[in-house]
N, C-alpha and C positions, 0 to 999 in steps of 0.2 A: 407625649406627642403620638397620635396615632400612626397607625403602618399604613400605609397604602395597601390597598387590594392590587393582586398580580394580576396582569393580562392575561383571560382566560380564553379569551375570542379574537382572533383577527380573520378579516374580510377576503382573501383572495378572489378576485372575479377569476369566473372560468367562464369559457365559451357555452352557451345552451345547447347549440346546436351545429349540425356541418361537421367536418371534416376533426377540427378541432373540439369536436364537444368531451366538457370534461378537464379540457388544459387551458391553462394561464395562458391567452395567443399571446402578448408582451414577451415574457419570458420565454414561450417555443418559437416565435420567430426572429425574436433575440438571441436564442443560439442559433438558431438554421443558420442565420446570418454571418455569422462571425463564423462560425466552424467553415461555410459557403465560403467565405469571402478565402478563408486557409487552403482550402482544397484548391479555388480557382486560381491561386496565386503560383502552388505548386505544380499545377498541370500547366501553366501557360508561361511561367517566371521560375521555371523550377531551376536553372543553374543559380539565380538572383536571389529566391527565394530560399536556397542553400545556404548562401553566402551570410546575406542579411541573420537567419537564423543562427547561425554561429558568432557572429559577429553579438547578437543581442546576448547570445550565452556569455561570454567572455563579461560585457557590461555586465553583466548580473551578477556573475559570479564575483567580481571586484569591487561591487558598489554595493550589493546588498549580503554578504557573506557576512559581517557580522550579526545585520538582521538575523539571518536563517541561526545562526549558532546559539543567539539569545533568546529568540522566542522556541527555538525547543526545548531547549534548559528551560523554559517556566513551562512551558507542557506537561513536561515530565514531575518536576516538584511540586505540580499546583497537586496532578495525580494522584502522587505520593499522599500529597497532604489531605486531599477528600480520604483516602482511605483508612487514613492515618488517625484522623478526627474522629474521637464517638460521634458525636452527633452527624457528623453530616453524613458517615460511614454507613450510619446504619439507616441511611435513607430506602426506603424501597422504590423503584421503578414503576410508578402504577398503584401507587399507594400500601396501606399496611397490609391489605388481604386479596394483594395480587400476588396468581400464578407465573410462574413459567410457562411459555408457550412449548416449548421443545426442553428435550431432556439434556441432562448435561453433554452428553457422548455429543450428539448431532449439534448443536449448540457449538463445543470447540470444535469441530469439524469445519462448521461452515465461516466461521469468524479465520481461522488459520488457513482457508483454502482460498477465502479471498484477499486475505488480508495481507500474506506472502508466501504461499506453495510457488508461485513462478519462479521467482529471485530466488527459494533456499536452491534450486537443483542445478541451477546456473552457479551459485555464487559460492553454494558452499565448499565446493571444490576451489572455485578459480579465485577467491576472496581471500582465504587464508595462503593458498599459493602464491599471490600476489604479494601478498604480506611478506611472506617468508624471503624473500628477492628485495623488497624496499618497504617501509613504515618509519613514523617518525623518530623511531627510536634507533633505528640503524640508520636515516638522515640524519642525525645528531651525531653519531658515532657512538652510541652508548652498549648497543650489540652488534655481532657480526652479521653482516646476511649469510642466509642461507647455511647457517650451522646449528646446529641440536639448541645451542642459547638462544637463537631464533624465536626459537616458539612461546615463549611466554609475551611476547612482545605480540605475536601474530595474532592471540587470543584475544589482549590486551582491546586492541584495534578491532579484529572483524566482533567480539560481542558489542562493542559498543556500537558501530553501525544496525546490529540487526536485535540490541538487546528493549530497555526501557524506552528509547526514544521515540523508537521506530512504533511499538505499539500503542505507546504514550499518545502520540499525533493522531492515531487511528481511533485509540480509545477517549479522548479529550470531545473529537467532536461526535462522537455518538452515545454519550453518555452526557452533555448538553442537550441532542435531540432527544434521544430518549425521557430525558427530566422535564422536558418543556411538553412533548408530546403526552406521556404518559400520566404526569402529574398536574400540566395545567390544561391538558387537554388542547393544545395549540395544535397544527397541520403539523404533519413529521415532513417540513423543510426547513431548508438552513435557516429563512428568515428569523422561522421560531426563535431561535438559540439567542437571538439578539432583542429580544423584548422588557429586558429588565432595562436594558441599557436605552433604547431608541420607541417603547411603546408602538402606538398606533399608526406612526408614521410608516411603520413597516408593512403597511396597510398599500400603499404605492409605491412609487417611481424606485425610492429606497430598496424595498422589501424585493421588487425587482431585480432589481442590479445586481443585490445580494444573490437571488437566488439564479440567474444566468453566469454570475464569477464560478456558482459554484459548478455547474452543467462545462462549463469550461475546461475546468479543471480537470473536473470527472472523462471527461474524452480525451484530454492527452494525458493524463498519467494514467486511463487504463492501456492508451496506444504505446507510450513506454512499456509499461510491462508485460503488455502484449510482442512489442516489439523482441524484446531479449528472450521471451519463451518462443517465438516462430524460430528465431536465431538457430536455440539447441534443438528445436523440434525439427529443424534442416537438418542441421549437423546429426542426430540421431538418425536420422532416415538414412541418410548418406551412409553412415557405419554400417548400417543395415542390410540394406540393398546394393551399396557401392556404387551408382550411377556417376559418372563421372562429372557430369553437367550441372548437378547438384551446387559445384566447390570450385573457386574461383582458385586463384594462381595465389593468392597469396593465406588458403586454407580456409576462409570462410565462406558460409555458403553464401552461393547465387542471390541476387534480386527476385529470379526466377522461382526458385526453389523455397524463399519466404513467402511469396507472394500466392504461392500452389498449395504454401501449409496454412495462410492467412484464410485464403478460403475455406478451405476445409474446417479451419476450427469457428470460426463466425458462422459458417450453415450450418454446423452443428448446434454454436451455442443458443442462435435462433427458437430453436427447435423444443431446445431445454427453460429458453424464458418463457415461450407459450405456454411451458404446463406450469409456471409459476414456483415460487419459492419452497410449498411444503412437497412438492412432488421431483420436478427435475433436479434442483439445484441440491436439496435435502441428499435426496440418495447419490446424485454424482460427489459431495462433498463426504459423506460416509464411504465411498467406494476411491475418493484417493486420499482417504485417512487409511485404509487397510492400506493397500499398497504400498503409502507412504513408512507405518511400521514392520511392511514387508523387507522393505529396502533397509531401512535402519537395522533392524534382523539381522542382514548379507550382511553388514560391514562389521557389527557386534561379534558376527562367530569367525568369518572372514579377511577383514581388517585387519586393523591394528589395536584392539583394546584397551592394552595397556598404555600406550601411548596417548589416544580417547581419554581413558578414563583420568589421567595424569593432569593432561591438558584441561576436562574440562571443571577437575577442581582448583586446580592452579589460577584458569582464566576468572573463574568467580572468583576467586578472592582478590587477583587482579584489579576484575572490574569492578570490582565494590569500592575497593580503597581509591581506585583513580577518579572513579567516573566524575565526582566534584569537579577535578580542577581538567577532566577532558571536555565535558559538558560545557564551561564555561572559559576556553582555551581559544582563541585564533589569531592564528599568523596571518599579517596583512604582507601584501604584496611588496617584495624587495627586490633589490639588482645586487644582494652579494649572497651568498650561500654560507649558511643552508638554508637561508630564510628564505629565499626563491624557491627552494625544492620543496620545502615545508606547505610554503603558499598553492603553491600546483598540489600537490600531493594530499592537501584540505578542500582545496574551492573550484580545483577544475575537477581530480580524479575523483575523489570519496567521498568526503564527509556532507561537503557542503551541498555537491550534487544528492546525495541521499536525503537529505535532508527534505530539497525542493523537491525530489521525486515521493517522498512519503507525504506531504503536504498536500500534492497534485491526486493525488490516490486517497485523500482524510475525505474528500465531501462526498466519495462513492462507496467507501469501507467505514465508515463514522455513521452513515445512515446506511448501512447493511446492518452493524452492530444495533443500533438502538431499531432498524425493525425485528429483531430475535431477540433483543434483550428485558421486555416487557419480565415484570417480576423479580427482577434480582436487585439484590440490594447496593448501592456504590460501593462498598467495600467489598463484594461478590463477582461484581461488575468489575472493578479495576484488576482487580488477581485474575479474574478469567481473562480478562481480555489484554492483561499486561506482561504480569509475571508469567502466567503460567508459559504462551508461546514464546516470549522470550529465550525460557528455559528450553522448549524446543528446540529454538534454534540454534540455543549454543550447545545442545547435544548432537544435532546436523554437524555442524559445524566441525566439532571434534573428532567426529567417528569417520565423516566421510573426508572432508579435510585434511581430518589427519593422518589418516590412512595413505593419502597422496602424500604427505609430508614425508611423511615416513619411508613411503616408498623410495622417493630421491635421496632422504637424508643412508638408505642402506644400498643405495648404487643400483638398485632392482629396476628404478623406473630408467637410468640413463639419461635424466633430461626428457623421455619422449613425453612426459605431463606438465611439466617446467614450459615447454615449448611449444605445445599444444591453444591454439586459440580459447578463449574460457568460454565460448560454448561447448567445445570438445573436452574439456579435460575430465568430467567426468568419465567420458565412456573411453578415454585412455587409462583412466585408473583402470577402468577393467579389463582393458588389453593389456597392461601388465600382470593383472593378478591374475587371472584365469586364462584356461583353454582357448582357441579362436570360439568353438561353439560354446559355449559357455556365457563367454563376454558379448555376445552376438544374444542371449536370450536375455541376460542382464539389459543391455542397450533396448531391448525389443520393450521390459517393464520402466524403464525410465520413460519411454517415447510415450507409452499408453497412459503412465500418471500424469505426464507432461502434458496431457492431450486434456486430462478429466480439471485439471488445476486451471488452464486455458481457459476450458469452456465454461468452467465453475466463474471465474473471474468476470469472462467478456458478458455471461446470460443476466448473472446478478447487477451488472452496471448496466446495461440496458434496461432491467427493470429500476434498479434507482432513476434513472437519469429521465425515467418516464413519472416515477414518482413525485420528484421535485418541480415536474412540468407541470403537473395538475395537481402543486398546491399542496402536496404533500397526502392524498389519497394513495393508500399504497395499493389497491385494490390493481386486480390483473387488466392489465391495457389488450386492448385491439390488435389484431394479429398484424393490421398494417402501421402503427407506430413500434411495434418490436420488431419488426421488417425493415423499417425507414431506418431508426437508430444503429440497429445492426451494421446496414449496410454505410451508413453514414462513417463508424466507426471503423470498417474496412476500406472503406475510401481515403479518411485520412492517415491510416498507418500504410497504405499502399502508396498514394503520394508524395508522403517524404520520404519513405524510403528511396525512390526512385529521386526525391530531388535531394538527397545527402544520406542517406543512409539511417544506419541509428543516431549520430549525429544530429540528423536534420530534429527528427523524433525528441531528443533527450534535450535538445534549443527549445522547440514548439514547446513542451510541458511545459518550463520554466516561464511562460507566457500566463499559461493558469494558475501556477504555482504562487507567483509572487503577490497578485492581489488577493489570494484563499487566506496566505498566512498572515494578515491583518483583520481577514475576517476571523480566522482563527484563535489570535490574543484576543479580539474584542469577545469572542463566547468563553474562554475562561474567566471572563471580568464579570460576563454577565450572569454565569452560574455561582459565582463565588456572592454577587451581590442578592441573587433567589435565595440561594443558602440562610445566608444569615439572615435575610429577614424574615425567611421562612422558624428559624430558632426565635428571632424575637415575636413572632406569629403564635411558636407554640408556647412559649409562654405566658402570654395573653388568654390560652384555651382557645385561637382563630383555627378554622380550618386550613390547612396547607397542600391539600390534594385533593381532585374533583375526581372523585371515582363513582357517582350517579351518571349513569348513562343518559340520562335526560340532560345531563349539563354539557356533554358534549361536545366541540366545538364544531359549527355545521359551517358549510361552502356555501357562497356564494355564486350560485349557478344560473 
């Protein structure tokens, strides 16, 4: 039986000329519209459109929470299994006598800085502290809280939230685009990913839909993670300078105070998409990768080491042994306990929530990944972009973490980190462990890396979210569409803020979230079905990669 020839060409019309020349108009004023439609709902219905958004969270989280637990467990093991495979492992990106565009240093740099420098600086502290007080293992009864037995358990829990899964999701779909781009020469947009499965139809109304879910997506889960980095970027200031207006009565900061730090990091990041990926973004993400193993530094000599280092071989072996049957684990919604606390403690508080917020962030970090990843081979590709930040984070985790752990568990913190809002509890770790001036210049390097991770995140989703507009041309856009998006994107994390807070924010993702992660499973179906046919391709002696630039795939303009 012959093979079919793969779809090497698909059609996106783009405008010729005017305002839009260059972009898909369907898909750009397919999202104006929708995003439009959130903004104006927020400014004119914003107690209503509070409400309503929590309300959809709660629905979602109760009716789609097995969804979200089953399609990342095949995330992660389809992952596994590309790399895992000779043959498909040793796929190259761009064929057999493709380069690397960037060298390896800058390469992890900018893959970890967009992919989650915001969340480790927030979370690595307030995550395993969180832990240490409630997880499902002292919900069961099986350890105590907040005692020395604690922490295997805490480890247990925060690698899994921030270990394989999480990069798994990121790395899933841009290692799909990258393979379709690179190898069949397809537009680097989402549509590509799904051409084994749906062809030419992806050509219209389809290929559309697809690629507006994804622009969706990409603007509230960068407005999440945007959101919790203004959060600590408040709260560090506040330490800093002391203003009292900053910090609300109940220790978090002001609406005011975010929205003062919102701007400043959007005109900055502005500023950093114009000069494009190899110049602004390149060196902001080399300059809070130093930083970033400046601060690991302080805690290594400073810290608690031993305790770090205890933890984070204890947690790996942990997480290896569990991850199976945690990956593959949820408690559904009950009225007796513990399976009530169980259920909140999965599908409202952590997992399930992470899960839709790593999803809502896969079609803006999934095509960041496969525009840097030209050259490297899948099984290069999954280690760089799995393992290896993984293992960052669970060295985060342990050093700075558990340095705060530690500090409670020997009476030195008093509760003041335990008690602290989890934007603040970092920079109370370092009001206990150092001098006022000291912990004052410490707060001053969290605020600055805090600041380069921000803008690293908001510049590069701006230029994605431009890329996907026009068809998957990543080529640098017009000062006034990196202007328009920018502010677009500040519009709506200033909105819900003001119409519910981070609440309103972490509701709204779950909006983009939940139709990505079907487009999600369908591009693991559809790379797993390139794969193979592409092996019974080379068996044949067929070609399986267009790497003449004459064959190219050209726009329809």
């Amino acid at each position: 039986m012959a093979i079919p020839s793969p779809v090497t060409h698909l059609s996106i019309t783009l405008a010729k000329k005017g305002f839009y020349k260059g972009f898909n108009q369907t898909v750009t004023i397919g999202s104006k519209a929708i995003i439009g439609l959130l903004v104006l709902c927020a400014v004119f219905f914003s107690k209503e459109t509070g409400t309503l958004l929590l309300k959809i969270q709660g629905w979602s989280f109760e009716t789609f929470g097995p969804w979200y637990i089953y399609a990342m467990a095949f995330v992660v093991f389809l992952c596994l299994a590309l790399a895992a495979f000779p043959a498909m492992g040793s796929v190259r990106l761009g064929g057999e006598d493709a380069k690397p565009e960037f060298k390896t240093f800058s390469w992890f740099s900018m893959m970890f800085g967009a992919g989650m420098g915001i969340g480790m600086l927030t979370f690595s502290t307030a995550e395993p502290i969180y832990h240490f007080a409630s997880n499902p293992d002292t919900i069961m009864g099986a350890v105590a809280p907040k005692t020395q037995e604690t922490l295997r358990s805490v480890y247990k829990w925060s690698f899994f939230h921030w270990g394989l899964t999480a990069w798994g999701c990121y790395g899933l779909v841009g290692l799909v685009l990258a393979f379709f781009s690179y190898n069949r020469n397809l537009p680097l947009t989402i549509r590509s990913g799904l051409t084994p499965l749906f062809g030419k139809r992806l050509e219209g109304t389809l290929g559309d839909v697809v690629d507006i879910t994804a622009v969706i997506a990409t603007i509230l889960g960068i407005a999440v993670t945007i959101g919790y980095g203004i959060t600590q970027f408040a709260s560090g200031v506040h330490t800093i300078i002391g203003a009292e207006w900053m910090i609300s009565n109940d220790g978090s900061p002001t609406n005011t105070a975010m929205i003062i730090g919102l701007f400043i990091i959007m005109g900055a990041s502005v500023i950093s998409a114009v000069s494009g990926v190899g110049k602004g973004i390149k060196w902001l993400s080399n300059l809070n990768m130093i930083l970033s193993f400046g601060l690991l530094a302080f805690f290594l000599i400073f810290g608690s080491p031993v305790v770090a280092m205890k933890s984070l071989f204890l947690g790996l072996w942990d997480y290896m042994v569990n991850f199976p049957v945690q990956a593959m684990t949820y408690w559904p919604n009950s009225g007796s306990e513990p399976a009530a606390t169980l259920y909140k403690w999965q599908s409202v508080w952590w997992t399930v929530f992470y899960w839709a917020w790593w999803i809502a962030f896969a079609p803006f970090v999934g095509l960041f990944f496969a525009r840097i990843s030209q050259g490297r081979t899948i099984r290069e590709y999954v280690i760089g972009t799995m393992m290896v930040p993984a293992l960052m984070c669970f060295i985060w985790f342990t050093f700075v973490g558990g340095t705060a752990i530690d500090l409670e568990l020997t009476g030195k913190a008093g509760g003041a980190i335990l008690n602290a809002g989890q934007e603040a509890q970092l920079f109370a770790t370092f009001g206990v462990m150092l001098s006022s001036g000291i912990a004052k210049g410490m707060t001053i390097m969290v605020v600055v890396l805090l600041m380069t991770y921000l803008i690293t995140s908001a510049d590069s989703g701006v230029l994605i979210i431009n890329t996907i507009l026009s068809g998957g041309d990543d080529r640098k856009k017009g000062k006034k569409h990196i202007l328009f998006w920018g502010t677009m994107i500040t519009l709506v994390i200033t909105v819900l803020l003001l119409a519910g807070g981070l609440d309103a924010i972490k509701s709204a993702m779950l909006l983009g979230a939940l139709p990505f992660s079907a487009i999600m499973v369908l591009m693991g179906f559809a790379l797993i079905k390139a794969l193979i046919r592409d092996g019974l391709r080379k068996k044949e002696s067929l070609k399986t990669a267009i790497t003449d630039s004459n064959e190219r795939n050209s726009y329809n303009v």
